[in-house]
C-alpha atoms as an extended CHARMM CRD file, in Angstrom:
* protein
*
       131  EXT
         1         1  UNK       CA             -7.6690000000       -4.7830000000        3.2750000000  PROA      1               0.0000000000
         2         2  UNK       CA            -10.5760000000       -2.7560000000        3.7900000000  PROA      2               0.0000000000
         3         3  UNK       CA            -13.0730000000       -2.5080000000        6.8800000000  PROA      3               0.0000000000
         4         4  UNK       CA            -16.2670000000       -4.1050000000        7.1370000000  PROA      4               0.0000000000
         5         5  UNK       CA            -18.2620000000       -0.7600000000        6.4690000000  PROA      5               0.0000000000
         6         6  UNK       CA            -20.9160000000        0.7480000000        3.5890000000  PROA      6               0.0000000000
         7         7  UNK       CA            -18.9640000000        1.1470000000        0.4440000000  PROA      7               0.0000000000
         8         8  UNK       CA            -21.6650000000        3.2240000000       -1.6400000000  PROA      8               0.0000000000
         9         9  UNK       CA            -18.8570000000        5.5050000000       -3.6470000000  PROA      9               0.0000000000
        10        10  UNK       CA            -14.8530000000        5.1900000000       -4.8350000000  PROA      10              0.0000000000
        11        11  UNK       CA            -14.5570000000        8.1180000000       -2.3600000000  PROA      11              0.0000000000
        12        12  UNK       CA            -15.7700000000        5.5330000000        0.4080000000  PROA      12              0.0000000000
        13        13  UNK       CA            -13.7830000000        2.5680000000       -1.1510000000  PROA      13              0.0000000000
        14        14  UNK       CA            -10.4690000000        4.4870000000       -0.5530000000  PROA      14              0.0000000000
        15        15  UNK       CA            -10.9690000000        6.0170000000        2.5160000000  PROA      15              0.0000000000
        16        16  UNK       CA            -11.2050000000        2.3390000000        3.7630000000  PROA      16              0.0000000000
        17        17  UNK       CA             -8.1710000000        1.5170000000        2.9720000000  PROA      17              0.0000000000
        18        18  UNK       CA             -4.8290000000        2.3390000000        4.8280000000  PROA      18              0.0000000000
        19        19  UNK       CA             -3.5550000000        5.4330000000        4.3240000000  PROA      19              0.0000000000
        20        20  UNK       CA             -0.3270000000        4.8890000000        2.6090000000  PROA      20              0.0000000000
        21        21  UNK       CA             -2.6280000000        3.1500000000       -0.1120000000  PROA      21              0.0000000000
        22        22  UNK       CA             -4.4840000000        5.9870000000       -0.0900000000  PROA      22              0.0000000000
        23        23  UNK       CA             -2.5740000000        8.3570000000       -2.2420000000  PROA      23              0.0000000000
        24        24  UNK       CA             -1.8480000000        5.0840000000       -4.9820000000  PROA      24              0.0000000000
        25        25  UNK       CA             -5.9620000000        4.6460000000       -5.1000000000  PROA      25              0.0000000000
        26        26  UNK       CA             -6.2690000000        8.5630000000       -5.5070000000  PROA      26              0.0000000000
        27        27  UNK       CA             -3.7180000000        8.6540000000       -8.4210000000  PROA      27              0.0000000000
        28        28  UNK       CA             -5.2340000000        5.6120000000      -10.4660000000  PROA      28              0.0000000000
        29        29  UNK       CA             -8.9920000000        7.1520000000       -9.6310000000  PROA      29              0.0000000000
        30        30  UNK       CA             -7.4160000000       10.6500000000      -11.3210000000  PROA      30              0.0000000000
        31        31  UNK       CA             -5.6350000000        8.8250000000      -14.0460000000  PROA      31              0.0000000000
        32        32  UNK       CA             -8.9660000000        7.0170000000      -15.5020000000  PROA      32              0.0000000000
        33        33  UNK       CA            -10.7370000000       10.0570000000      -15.2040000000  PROA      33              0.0000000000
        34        34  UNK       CA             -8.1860000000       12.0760000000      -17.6230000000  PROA      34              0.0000000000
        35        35  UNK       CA             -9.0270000000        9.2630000000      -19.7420000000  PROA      35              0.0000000000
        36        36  UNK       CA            -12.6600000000        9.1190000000      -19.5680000000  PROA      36              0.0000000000
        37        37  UNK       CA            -14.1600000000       12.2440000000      -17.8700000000  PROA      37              0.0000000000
        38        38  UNK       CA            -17.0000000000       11.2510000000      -18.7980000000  PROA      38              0.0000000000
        39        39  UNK       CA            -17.1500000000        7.9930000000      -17.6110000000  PROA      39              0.0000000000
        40        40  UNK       CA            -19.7050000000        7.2320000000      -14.3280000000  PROA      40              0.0000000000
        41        41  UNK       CA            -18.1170000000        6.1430000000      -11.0770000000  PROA      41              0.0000000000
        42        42  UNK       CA            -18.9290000000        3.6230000000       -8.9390000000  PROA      42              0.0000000000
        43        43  UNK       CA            -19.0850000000        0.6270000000       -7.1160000000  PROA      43              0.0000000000
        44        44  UNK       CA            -19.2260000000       -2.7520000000       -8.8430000000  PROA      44              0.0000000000
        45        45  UNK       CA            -18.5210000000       -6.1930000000       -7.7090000000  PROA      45              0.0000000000
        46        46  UNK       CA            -17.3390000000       -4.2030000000       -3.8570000000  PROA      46              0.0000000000
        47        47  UNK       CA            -14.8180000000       -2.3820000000       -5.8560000000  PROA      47              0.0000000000
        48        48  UNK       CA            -14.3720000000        1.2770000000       -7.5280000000  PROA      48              0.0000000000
        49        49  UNK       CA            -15.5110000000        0.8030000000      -11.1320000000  PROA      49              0.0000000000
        50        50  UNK       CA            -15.7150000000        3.0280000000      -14.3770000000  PROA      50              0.0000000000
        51        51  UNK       CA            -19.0070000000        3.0010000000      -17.0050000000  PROA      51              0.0000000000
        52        52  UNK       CA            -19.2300000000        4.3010000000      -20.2320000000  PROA      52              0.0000000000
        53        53  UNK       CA            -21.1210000000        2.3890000000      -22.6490000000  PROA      53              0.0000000000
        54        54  UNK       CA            -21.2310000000       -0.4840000000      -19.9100000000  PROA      54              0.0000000000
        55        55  UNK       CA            -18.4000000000       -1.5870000000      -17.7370000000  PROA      55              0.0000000000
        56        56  UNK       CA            -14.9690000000        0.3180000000      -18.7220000000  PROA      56              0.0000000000
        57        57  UNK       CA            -12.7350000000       -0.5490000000      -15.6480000000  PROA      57              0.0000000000
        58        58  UNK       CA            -12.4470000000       -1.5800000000      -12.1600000000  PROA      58              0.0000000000
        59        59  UNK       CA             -9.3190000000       -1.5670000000       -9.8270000000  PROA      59              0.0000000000
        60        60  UNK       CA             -8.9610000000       -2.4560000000       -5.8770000000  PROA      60              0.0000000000
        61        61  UNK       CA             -6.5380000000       -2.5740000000       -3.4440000000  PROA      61              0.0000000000
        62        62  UNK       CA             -5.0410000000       -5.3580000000       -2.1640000000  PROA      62              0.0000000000
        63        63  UNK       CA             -2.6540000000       -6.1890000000        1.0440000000  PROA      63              0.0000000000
        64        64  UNK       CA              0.4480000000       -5.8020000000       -1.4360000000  PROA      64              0.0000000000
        65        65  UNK       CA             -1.0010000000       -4.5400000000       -4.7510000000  PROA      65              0.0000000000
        66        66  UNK       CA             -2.8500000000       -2.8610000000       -6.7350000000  PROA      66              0.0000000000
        67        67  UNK       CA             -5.5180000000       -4.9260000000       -8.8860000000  PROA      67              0.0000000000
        68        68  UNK       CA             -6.7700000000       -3.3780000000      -12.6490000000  PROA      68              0.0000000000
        69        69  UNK       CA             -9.0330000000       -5.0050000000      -14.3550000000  PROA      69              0.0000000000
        70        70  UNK       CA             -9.5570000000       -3.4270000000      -17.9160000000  PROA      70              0.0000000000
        71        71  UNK       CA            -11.4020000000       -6.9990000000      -18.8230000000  PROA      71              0.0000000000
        72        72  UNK       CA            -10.3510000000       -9.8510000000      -21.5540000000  PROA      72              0.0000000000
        73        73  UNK       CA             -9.1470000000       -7.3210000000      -24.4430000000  PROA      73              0.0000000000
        74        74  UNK       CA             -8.0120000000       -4.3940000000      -22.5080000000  PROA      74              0.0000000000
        75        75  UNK       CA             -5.2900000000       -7.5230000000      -21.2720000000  PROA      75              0.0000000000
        76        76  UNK       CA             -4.6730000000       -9.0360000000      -24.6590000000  PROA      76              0.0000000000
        77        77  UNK       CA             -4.6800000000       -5.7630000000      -26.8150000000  PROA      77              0.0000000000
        78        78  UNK       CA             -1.5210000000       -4.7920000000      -24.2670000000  PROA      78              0.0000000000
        79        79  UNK       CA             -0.0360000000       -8.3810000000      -23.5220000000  PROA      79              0.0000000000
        80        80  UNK       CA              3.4110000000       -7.0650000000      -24.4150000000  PROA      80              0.0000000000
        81        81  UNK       CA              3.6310000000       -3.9140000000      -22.3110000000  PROA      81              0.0000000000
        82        82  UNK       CA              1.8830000000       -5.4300000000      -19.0840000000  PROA      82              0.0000000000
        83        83  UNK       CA              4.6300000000       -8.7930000000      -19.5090000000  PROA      83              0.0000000000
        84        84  UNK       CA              6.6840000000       -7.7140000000      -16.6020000000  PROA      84              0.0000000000
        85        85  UNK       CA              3.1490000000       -7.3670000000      -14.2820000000  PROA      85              0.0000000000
        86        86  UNK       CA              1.2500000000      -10.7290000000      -12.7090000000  PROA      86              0.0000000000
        87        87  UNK       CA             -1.8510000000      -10.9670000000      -14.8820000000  PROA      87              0.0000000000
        88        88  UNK       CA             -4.9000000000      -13.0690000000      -15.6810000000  PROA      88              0.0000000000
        89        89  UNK       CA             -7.3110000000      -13.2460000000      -18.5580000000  PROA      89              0.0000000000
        90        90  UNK       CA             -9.0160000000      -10.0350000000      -17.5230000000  PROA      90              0.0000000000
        91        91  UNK       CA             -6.8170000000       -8.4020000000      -15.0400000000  PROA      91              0.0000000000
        92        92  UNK       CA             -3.1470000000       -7.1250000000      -13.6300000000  PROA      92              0.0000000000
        93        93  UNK       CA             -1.1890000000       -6.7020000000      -10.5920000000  PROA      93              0.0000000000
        94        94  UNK       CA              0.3660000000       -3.6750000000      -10.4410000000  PROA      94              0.0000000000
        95        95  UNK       CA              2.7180000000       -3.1760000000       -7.2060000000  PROA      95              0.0000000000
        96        96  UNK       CA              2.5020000000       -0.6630000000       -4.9900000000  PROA      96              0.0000000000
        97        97  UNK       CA              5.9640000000        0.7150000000       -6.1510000000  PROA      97              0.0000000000
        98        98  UNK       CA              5.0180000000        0.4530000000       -9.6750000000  PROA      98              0.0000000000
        99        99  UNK       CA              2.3670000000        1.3590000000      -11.1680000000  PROA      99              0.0000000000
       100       100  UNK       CA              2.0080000000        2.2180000000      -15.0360000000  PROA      100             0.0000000000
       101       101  UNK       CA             -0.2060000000        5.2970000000      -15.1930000000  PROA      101             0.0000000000
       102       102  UNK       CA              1.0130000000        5.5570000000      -18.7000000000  PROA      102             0.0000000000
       103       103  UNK       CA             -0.1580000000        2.2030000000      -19.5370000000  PROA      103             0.0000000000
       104       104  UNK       CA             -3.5000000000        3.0640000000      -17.7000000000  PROA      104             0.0000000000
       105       105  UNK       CA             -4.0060000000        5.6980000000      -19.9250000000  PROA      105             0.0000000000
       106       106  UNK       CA             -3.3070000000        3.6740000000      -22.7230000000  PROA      106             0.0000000000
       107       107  UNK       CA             -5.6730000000        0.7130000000      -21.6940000000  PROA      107             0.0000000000
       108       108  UNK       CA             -8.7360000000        3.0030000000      -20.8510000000  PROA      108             0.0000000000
       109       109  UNK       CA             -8.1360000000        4.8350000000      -24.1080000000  PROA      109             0.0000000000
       110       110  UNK       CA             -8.6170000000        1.4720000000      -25.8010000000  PROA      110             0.0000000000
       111       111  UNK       CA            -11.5580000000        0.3950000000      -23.6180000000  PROA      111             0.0000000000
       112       112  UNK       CA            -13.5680000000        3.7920000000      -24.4750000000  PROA      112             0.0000000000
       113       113  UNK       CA            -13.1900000000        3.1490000000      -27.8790000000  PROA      113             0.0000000000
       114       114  UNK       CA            -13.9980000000       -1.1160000000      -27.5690000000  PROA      114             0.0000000000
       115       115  UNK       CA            -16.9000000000        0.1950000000      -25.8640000000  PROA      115             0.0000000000
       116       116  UNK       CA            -18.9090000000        2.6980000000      -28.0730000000  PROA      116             0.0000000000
       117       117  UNK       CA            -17.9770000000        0.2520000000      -31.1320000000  PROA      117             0.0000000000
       118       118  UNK       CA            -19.7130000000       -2.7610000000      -29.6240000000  PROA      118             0.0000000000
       119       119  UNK       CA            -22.3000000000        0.1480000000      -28.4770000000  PROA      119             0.0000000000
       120       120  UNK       CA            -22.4470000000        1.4760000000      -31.8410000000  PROA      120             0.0000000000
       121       121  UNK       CA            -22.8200000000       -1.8500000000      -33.5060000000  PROA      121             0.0000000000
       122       122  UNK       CA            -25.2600000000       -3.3950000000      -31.3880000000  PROA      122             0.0000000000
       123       123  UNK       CA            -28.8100000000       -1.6770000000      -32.0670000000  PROA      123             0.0000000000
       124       124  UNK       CA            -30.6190000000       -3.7550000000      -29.4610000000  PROA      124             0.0000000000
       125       125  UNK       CA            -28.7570000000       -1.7330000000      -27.1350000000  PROA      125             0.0000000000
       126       126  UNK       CA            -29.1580000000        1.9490000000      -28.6210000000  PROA      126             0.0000000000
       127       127  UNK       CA            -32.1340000000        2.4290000000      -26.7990000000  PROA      127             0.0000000000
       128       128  UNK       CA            -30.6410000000        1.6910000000      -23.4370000000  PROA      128             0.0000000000
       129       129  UNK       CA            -29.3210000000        4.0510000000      -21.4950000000  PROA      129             0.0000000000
       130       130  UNK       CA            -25.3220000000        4.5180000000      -22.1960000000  PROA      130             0.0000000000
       131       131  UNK       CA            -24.5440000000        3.9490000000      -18.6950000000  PROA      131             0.0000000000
């Protein structure tokens, strides 16, 4: 889906994409930041990506969809509300003409607090950086 150039930022990452996925990419990006303004963007694994307290979530665009991909939990802790979406252990397919922002809310809500508990609990990792 996207063009073969530098993707260094999200901001990058959806201006590659076509336009009418454009505004979808735009509305997910603003939906996990009301959810975790605090979070760090970037780019992970070629696509748009959230930190806080280590990976939070990642989502991409795709020739008919929209992939999230809140990990393992953030799919198991919401099984039952994400049953009418295409999904894998540690991600969803959300079409373009349907896409939970609700349930995004919901899932990054969960992750934020998944991630400063396993933070929290692991001292090892205190004196790393939270990002």
């Amino acid at each position: 889906m996207m063009e073969k150039i530098s993707i260094k930022t999200i901001d990058d990452y959806i201006a590659s994409c076509p336009v009418e996925v454009q505004l979808l990419l735009e509305n997910v990006r603003q939906t996990i930041r009301d959810a975790a303004p605090m979070a760090e963007e970037t780019i992970n694994y070629q696509i748009p990506t959230f930190k806080w307290y280590g990976n939070l979530v990642h989502f991409g665009a795709f020739k008919k969809h929209i992939g999230f991909y809140p990990g393992a939990s953030g799919i198991a802790n919401f099984e039952n509300e994400l049953s009418a979406f295409p999904k894998s252990k540690g991600s969803v397919k959300f079409s373009f003409d349907n896409i939970p922002y609700h349930l995004i809310t919901k899932i990054v809500n969960f992750r934020l607090a998944e991630n400063e508990l396993i933070w929290n609990n692991k001292p090892e990792k205190k004196a790393k950086t939270k990002k």
